[in-house]
C-alpha positions as CSV (number, residue, x, y, z in Angstrom):
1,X,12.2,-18.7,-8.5
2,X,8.5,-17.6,-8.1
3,X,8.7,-13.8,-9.8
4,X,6.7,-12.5,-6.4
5,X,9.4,-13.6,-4.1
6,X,11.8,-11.8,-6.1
7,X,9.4,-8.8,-5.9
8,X,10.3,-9.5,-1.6
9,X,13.8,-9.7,-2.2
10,X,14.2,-6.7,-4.1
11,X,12.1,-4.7,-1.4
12,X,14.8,-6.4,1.0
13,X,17.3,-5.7,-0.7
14,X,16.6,-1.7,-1.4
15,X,14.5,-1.1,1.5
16,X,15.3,-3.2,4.7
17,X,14.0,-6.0,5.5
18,X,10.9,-8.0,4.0
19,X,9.0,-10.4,5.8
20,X,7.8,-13.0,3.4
21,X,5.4,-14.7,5.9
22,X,3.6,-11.2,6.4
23,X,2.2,-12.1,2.7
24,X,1.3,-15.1,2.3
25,X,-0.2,-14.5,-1.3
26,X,3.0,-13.6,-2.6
27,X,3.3,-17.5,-2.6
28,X,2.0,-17.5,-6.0
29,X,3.5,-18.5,-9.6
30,X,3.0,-16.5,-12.4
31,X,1.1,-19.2,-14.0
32,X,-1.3,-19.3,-11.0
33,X,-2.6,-15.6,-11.4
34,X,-2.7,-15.7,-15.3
35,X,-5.3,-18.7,-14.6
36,X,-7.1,-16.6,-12.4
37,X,-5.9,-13.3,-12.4
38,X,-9.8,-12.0,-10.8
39,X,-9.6,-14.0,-7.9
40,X,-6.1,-13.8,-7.3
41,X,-5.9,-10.3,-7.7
42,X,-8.0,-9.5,-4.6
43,X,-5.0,-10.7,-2.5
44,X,-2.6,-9.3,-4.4
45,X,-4.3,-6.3,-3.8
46,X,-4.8,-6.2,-0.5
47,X,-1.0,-6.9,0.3
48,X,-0.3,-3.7,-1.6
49,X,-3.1,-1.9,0.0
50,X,-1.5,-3.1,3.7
51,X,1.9,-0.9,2.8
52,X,-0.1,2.6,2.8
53,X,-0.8,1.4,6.0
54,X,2.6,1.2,7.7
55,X,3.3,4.2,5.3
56,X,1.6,6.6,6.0
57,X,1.8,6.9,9.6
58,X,5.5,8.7,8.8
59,X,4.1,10.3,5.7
60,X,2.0,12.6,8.2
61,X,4.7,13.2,10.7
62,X,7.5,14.9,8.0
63,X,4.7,16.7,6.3
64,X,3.2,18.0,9.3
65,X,5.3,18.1,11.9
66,X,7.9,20.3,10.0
67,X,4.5,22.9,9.7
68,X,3.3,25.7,12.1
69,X,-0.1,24.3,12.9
70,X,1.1,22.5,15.8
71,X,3.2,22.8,19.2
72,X,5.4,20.3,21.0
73,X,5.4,20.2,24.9
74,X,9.4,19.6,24.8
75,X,12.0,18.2,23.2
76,X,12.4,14.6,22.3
77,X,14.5,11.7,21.8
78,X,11.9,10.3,19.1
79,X,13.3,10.3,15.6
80,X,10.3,12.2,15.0
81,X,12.1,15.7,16.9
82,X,14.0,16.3,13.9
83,X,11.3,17.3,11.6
84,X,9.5,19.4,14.1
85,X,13.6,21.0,14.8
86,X,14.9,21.2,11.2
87,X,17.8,19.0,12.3
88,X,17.9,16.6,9.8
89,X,19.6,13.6,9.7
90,X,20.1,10.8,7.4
91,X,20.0,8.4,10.0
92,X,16.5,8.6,11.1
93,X,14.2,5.3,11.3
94,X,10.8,7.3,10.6
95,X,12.4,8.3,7.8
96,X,13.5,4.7,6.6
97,X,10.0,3.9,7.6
98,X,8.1,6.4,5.1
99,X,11.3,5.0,2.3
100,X,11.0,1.7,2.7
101,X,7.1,1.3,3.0
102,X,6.6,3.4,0.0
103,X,9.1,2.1,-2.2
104,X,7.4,-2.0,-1.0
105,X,4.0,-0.4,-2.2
106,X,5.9,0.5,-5.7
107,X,7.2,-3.0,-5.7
108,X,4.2,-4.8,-5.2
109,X,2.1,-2.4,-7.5
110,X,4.6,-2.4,-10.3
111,X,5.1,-6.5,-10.1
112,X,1.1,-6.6,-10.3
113,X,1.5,-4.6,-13.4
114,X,4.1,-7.0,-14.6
115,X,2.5,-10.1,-14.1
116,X,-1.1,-9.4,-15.4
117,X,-2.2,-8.1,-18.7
118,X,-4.8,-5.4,-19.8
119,X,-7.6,-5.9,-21.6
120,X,-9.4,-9.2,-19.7
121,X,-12.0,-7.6,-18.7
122,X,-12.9,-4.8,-16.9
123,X,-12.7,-5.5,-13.5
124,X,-9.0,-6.7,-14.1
125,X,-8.6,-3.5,-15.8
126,X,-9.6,-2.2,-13.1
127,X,-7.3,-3.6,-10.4
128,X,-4.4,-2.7,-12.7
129,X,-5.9,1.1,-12.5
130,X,-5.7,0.6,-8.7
131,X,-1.9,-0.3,-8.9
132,X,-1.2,2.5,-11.1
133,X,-2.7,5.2,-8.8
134,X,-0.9,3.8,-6.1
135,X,2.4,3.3,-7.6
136,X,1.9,7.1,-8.9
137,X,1.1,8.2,-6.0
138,X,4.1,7.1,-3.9
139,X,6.3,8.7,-6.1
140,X,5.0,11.8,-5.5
141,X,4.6,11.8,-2.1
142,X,8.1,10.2,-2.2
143,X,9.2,13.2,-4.5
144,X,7.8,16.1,-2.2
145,X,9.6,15.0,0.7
146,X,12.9,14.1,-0.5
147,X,13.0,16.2,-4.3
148,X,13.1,20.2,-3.6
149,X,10.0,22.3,-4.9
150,X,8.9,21.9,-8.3
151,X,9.9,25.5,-9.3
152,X,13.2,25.1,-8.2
153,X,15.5,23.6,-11.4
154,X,13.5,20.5,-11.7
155,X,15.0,19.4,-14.8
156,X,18.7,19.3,-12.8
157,X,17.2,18.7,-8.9
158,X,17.1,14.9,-8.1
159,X,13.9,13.0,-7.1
160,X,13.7,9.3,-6.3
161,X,14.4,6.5,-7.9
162,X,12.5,5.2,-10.5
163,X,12.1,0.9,-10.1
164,X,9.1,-0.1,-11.6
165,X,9.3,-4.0,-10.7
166,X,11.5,-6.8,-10.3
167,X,14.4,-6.6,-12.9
168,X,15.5,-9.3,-14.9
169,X,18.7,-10.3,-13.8
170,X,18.4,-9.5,-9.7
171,X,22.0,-11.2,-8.8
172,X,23.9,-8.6,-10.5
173,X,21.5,-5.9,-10.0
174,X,22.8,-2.5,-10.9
175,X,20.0,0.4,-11.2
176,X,20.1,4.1,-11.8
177,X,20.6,6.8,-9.8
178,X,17.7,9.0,-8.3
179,X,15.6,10.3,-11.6
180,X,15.6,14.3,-11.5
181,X,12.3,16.2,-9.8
182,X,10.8,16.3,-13.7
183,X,11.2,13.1,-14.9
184,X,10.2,11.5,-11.3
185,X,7.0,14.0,-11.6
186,X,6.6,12.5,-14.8
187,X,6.4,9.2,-13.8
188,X,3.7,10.1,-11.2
189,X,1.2,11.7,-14.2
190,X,1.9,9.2,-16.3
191,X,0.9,6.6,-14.0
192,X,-1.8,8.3,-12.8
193,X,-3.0,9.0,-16.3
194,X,-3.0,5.7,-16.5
195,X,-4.6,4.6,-13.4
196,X,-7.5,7.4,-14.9
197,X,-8.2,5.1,-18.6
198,X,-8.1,1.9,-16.4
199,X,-10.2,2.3,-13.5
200,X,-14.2,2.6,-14.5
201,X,-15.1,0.9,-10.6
202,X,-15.7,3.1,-7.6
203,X,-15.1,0.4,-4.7
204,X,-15.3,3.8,-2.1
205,X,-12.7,6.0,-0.7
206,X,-10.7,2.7,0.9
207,X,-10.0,2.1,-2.9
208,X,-8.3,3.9,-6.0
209,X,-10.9,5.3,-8.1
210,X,-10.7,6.9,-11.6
211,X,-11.7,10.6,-9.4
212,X,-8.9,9.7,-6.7
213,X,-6.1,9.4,-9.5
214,X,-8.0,13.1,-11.3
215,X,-7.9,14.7,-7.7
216,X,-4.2,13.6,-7.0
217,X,-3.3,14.8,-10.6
218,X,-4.5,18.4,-9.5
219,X,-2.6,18.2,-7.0
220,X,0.6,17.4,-9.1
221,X,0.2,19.7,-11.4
222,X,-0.3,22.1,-8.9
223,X,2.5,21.5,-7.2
224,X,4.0,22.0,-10.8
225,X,2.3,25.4,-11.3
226,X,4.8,27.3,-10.2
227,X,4.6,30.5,-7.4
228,X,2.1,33.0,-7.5
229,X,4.9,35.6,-8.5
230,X,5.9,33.4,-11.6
231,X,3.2,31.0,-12.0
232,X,3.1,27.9,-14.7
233,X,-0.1,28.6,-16.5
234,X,0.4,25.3,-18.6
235,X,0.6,23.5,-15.3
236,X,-2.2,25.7,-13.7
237,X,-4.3,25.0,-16.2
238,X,-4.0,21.8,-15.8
239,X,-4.4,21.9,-12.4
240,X,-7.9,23.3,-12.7
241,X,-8.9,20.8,-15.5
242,X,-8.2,17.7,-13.1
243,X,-10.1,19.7,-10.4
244,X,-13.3,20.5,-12.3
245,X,-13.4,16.8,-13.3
246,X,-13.8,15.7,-9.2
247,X,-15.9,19.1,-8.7
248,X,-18.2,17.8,-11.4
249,X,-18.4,14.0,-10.1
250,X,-21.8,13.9,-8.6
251,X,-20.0,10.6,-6.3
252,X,-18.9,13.4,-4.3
253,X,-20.1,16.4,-2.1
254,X,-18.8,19.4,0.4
255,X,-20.7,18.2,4.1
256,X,-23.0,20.7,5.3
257,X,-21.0,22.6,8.2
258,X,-22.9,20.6,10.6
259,X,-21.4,17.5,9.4
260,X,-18.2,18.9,8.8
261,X,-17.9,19.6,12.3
262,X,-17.8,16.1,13.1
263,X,-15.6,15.0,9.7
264,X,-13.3,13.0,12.0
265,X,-15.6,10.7,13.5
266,X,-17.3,9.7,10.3
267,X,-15.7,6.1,8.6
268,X,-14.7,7.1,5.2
269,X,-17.5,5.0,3.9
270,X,-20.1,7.2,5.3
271,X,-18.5,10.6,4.1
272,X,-19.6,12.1,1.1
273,X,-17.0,14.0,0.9
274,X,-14.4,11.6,1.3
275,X,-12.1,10.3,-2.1
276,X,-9.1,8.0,-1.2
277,X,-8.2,7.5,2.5
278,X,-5.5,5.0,4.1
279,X,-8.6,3.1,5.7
280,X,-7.8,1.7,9.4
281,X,-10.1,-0.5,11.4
282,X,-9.9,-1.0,15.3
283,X,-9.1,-4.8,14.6
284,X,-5.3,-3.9,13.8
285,X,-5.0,-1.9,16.8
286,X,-4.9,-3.9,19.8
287,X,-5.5,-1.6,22.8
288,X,-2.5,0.7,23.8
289,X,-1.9,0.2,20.1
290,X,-3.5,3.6,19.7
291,X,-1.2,5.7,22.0
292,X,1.4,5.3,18.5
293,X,-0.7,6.0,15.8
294,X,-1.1,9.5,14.3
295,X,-4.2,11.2,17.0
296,X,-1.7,9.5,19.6
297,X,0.7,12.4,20.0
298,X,-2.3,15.1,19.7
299,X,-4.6,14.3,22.3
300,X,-5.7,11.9,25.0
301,X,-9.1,10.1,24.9
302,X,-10.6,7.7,27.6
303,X,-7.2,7.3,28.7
304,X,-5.4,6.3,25.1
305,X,-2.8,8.6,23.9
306,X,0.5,10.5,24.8
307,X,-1.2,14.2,24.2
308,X,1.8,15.7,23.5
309,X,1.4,18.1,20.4
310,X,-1.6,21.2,20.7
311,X,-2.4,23.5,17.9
312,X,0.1,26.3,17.9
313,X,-1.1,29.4,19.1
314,X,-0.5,30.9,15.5
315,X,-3.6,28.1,14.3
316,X,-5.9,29.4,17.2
317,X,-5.1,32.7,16.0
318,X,-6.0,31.7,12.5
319,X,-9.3,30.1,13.9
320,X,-10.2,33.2,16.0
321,X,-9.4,35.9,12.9
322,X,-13.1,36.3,11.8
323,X,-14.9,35.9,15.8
324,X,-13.9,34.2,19.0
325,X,-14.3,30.3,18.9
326,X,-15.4,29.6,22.9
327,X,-14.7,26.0,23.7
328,X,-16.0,26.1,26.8
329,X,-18.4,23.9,28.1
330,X,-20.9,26.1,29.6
331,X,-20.7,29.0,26.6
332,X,-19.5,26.9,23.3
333,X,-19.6,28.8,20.7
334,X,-17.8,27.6,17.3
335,X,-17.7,30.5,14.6
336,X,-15.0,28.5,12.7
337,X,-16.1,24.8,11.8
338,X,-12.4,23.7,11.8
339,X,-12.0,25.2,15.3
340,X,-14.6,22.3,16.2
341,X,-11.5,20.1,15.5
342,X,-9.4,21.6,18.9
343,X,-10.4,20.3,22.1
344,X,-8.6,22.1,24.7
345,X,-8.2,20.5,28.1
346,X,-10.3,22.9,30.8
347,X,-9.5,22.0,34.5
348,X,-12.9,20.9,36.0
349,X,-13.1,23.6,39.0
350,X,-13.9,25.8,35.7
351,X,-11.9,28.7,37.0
352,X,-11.4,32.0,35.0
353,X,-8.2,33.1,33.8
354,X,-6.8,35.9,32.0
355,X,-4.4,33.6,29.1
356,X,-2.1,35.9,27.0
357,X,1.4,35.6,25.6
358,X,4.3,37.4,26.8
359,X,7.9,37.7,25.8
360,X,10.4,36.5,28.7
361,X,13.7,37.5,29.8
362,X,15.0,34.4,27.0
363,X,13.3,36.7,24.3
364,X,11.1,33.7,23.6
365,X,7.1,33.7,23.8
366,X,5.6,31.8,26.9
367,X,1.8,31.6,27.8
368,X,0.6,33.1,30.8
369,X,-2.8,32.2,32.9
370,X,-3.8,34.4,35.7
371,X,-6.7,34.3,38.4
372,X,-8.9,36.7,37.8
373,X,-10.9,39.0,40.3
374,X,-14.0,41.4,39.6
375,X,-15.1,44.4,41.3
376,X,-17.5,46.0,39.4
377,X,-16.7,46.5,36.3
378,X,-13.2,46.2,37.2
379,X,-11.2,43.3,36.2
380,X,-8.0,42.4,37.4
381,X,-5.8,39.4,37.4
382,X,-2.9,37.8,40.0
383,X,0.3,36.5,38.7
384,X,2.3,33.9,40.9
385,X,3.7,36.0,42.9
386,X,0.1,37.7,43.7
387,X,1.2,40.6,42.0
388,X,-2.1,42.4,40.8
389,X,-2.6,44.1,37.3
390,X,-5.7,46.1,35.8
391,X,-7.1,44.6,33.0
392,X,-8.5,47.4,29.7
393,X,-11.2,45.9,27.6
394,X,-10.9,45.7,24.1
395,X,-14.2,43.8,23.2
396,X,-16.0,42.9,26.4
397,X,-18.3,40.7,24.4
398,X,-15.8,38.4,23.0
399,X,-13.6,39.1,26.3
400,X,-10.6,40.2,25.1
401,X,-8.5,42.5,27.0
402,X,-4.9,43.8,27.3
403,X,-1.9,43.8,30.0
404,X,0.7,46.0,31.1
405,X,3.0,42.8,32.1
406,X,6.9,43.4,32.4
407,X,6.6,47.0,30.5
408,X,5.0,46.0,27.5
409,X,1.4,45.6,26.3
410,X,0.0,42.2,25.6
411,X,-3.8,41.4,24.0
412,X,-4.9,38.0,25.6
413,X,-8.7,36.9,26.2
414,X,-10.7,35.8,29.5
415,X,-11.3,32.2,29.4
416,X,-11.5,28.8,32.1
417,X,-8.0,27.8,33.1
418,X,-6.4,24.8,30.9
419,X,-4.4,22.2,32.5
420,X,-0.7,22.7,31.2
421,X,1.8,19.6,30.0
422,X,5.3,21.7,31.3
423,X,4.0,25.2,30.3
424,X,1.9,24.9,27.1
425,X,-1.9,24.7,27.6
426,X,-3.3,21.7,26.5
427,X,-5.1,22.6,22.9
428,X,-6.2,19.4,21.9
429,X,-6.3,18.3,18.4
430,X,-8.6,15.5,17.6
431,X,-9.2,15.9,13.7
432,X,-7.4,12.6,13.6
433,X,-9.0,11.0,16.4
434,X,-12.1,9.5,17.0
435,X,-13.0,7.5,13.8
436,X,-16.2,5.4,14.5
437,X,-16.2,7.0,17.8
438,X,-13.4,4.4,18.6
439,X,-10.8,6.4,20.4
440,X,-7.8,7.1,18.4
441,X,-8.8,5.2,15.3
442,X,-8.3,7.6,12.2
443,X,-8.1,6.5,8.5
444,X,-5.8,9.0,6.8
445,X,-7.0,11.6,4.3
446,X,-5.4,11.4,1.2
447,X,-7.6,13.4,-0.9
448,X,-11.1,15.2,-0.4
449,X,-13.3,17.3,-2.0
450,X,-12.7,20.4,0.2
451,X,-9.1,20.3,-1.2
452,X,-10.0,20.2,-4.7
453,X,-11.8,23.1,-4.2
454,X,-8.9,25.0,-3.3
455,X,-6.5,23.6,-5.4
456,X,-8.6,24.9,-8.4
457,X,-8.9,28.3,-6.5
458,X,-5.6,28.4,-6.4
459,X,-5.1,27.2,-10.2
460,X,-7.2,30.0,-11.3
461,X,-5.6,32.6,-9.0
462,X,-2.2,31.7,-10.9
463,X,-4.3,32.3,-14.3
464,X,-5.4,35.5,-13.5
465,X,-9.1,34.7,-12.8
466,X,-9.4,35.8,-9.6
467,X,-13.4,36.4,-10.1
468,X,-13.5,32.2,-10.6
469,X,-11.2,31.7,-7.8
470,X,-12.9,34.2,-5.4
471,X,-15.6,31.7,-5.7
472,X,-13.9,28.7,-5.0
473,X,-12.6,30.1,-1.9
474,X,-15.4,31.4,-0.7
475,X,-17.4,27.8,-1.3
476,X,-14.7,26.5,1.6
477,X,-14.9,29.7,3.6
478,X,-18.3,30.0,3.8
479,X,-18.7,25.7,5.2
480,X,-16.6,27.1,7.6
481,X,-18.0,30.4,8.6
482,X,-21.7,31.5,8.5
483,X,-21.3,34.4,6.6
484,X,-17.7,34.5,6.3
485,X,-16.9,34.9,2.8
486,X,-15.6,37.6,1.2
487,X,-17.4,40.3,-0.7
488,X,-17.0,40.0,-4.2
489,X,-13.6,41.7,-6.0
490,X,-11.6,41.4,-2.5
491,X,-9.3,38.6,-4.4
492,X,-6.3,39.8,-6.5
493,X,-3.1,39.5,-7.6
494,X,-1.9,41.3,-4.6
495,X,-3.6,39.4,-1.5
496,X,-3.9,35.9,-3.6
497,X,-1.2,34.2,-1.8
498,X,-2.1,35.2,1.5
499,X,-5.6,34.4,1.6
500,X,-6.1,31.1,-0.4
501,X,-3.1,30.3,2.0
502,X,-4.7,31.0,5.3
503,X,-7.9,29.4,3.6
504,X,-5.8,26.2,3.0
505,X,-3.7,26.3,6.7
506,X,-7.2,26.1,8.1
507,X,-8.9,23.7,6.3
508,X,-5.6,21.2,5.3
509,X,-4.5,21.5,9.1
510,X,-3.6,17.9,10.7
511,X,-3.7,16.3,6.8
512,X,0.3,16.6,6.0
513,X,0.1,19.4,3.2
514,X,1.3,23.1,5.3
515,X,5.2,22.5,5.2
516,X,4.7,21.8,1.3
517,X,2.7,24.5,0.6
518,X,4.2,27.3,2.5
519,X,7.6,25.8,0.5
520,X,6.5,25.3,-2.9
521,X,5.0,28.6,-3.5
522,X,8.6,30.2,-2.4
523,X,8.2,31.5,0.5
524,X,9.4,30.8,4.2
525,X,7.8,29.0,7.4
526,X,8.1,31.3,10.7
527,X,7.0,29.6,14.2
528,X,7.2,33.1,16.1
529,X,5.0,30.9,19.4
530,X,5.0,29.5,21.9
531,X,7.3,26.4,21.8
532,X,10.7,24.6,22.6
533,X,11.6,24.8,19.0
534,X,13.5,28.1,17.6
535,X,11.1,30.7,17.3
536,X,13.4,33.1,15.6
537,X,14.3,30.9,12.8
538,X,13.1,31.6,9.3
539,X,13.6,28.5,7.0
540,X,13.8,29.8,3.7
541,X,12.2,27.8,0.7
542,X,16.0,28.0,-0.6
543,X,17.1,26.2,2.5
544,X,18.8,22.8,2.0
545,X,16.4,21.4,5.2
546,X,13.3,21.9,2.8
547,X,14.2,18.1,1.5
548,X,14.7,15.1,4.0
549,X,17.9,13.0,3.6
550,X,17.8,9.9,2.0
551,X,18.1,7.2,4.6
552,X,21.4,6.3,5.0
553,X,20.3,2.5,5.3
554,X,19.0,3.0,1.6
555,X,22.0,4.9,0.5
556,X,23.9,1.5,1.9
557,X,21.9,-0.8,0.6
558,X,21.3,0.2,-3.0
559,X,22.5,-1.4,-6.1
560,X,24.3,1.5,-7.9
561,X,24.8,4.7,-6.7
562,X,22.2,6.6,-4.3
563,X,23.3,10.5,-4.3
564,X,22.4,12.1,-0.7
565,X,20.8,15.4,-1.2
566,X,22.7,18.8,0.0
567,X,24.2,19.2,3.4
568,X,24.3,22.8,3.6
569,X,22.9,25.5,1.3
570,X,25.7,25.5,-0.9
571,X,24.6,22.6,-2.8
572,X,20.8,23.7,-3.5
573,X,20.1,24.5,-6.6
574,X,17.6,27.2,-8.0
575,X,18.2,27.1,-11.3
């Protein structure tokens, strides 16, 4: 039997089904590509290349949905719920989804490997590179979601598994058991390491490329690095190294803030800044297509899309720390590039409001948006009930004000009323939207330039350079902000966590990295806003719900034994 059919069967038999017909090229002997491994390499290729696509759609939803830069209208019955609610499940088809896509990309990549040799040139050499970087890439993204934090025992903490092609023997198939988080880590560097000697082509950000495979290991060994109490400096180090080598490509460039602004509407191809996206084209979507892919849930455009996830109010907050961003129409004013990214949905009589937050009778945090009256200088504002309450300025240029509502003092800001879906105004989020100007299209970011920037500030904050670092941070703060970075010396070992943290929340927002970060620098996610989800929980980098479980399906299906991660606490280990 054709070795690449077995390559099917094993994806079918690990990780659901497998339809053979969806890959035609598959259909190919062994002896076929080694007669022509250039031209039937591009096909081979591209089937690989098609998994990120079905992959990464549920890569973005359990890294950021289980964040705090976004806001869900209600509750829901979509799979998806669970990662914004912490109620994990091992039954969950999103989660099969992101398994079984990623572990067919490892498949088909590792067969590739497999079948072809090195050293036939350099463009072959090349496509082997590509398979490399993609193969090492799934395993860590694979890793991070279902293996705890790097810091956490990773030497006794279980990973994936590791099946690098079609065994063998595939009727009496028996593999190994999930590797632990350091040797799966390993796997990923050494691949991408790999993937790094090989590749010497830059096809553009819709391909692997020898920076793609240097900015992914800085990431990795970042992740490795440890927390900023007890940091890694072998892994930091390292860290940096990778990130100076993409810093120092002269392929790629920070966007003027200009150009940034309008970063989601640019195809990869176009963007500078840009180093490996999952590229998308309109083709595959065919009309209400869009309303499921990743923009779909976080806006509504020319009529395309559910819009319903907003930035949470703790993101705005972020956005408005260093000046009011006005979004409104008649008196735009953007101080924060990123906050360019939020669209929120104004009602188009343009009426004032006063907005604010307020803490009900449930002990939860609600919005609030009043009519407002002036008289003067007086303003006031009228709740439902036409109850009337004096408003005291706090900055009358940037319009905020405070309340007396209910007995307690609340800060909020004059601005035109937005529509509400239930009770949560309607913040927009379009960074994954717009592509091309087509709608909903989005290609997703894997890796760009503005994170490399802060992965090496962050490396060198962990080294004790915060001079270096200070730098690094203040190259992505002041894109963002005109005149918004910070004076020289404010960086140091006290405030090093919090700030390149904010700096990353705000630049990384909508790109499936916050619930990772806040977790594998030890410390806990709080969503104190507005929202249907529990606002006084604090999950605990120690808490078992940091991992997903593995898919029951996978667990079933599995050749050998599958161990399910922890069920409660009890079974994390820390070291």
């Amino acid at each position: 039997m054709k070795k690449s059919i077995l390559a099917l069967m094993l994806g079918a038999t690990l990780f659901g089904s497998c339809d053979i017909e969806r890959f035609p090229t598959y259909n190919m002997s062994d002896e076929q590509i080694k007669n022509d491994p250039a031209g039937n390499l591009d096909a081979l290729l591209n089937g690989m290349y098609a998994q990120l696509k079905s992959w990464s759609d549920p890569m973005h939803r359990c890294g950021e949905y289980a964040g705090d830069n976004m806001v869900i209208r209600g509750s829901s019955t979509d799979a998806f719920f669970e990662f914004i609610s912490y109620s994990r499940t091992p039954n969950n088809y999103r989660l099969q989804s992101f398994w079984d896509s990623g572990y067919k990309a490892i498949a088909q990549a590792s067969n590739i490997i497999q079948m072809v040799s090195e050293g036939q040139g350099a463009e072959v050499d090349n496509a082997l590179g590509e398979c490399y970087y993609v193969r090492g890439m799934m395993y860590f993204y694979l890793c991070r979601a279902y293996g705890r934090p790097y810091y956490q025992a990773p030497s006794k903490n279980l990973g994936v598994p590791l099946v690098n092609g079609t065994p063998d023997n595939i009727l009496d198939l028996q593999l190994s058991d999930r590797a632990t988080v350091e040797n799966t880590y390993k796997q990923a560097i050494d691949d991408l390491k790999k993937a790094e000697q090989l590749l010497s082509v830059n096809r553009g950000p819709a391909y692997a490329s020898k920076a793609a495979a240097q900015a992914m290991l800085s990431r990795v060994y970042l992740y490795m690095s440890g927390t900023y109490e007890n940091p890694n400096r072998e892994y930091a180090q390292l860290a940096k190294e990778y990130s100076d080598k993409v810093i120092g490509n002269s392929d790629y460039e920070l966007l003027p803030r200009e150009d940034f602004m309008i970063y989601n509407t640019l195809r990869p191809e176009d963007n500078k800044e840009s180093i490996f996206v999952v590229k998308r084209v309109a083709s595959e979507f065919s009309g209400w297509d869009h309303y499921y892919g990743i923009g779909g849930m976080y806006s509504n455009i020319g009529g395309m899309g559910w819009g319903e996830m907003y930035a949470s109010q703790k993101y705005i907050d972020l956005l408005n720390e260093t000046g009011r961003n006005d979004w409104r129409p008649a008196s735009k004013k953007i101080v924060d590039a990123r906050a360019n990214f939020i669209e929120p949905t104004y009602s188009e009589e343009n009426k004032e409001v006063f907005r604010f937050i307020y803490v009900g009778s449930d002990n939860n945090k609600h919005y609030a948006q009043f009519d407002t009256k002036h008289t003067g200088n007086k303003i006031t504002c009228v709740d439902k009930e036409g109850k009337s309450y004096d408003l005291t300025v706090v900055d009358a240029t940037a319009q905020y004000y405070t309340i007396n509502y209910g007995g307690k003092t609340y800060q909020g800001m004059l601005d035109n009323y937005i529509t509400v879906n239930r009770e949560y105004p309607q913040f927009y989020i379009v960074k994954c939207s717009r592509e091309g100007e087509d709608s909903q299209l989005h290609s997703p970011v894997i890796s760009r330039l503005g994170e490399i920037y802060l992965n090496r500030a962050e490396a060198l904050a962990k080294l004790g350079n915060y001079s270096e670092a200070e730098k690094d941070l203040n190259k992505i703060r002041g894109r963002a902000i005109v005149g918004g970075e910070y004076p020289t010396g404010t960086l140091n070992a006290n405030n090093a966590f919090t700030l390149i943290d904010k700096e990353r929340q705000l630049e990384l927002a909508y790109q499936a990295e916050r619930s990772y970060d806040v977790f594998r620098n030890g410390h806990a996610l709080t969503r104190d806003y507005p929202g249907p989800h529990n606002q006084h929980e604090v999950v605990k980098a120690s808490d078992f719900r940091v991992t997903y479980y593995i898919p029951q399906n996978a667990i079933n299906a599995y050749p050998g034994t599958l161990t399910q991660n922890p069920t409660d606490d009890s079974g994390v280990i820390m070291q």
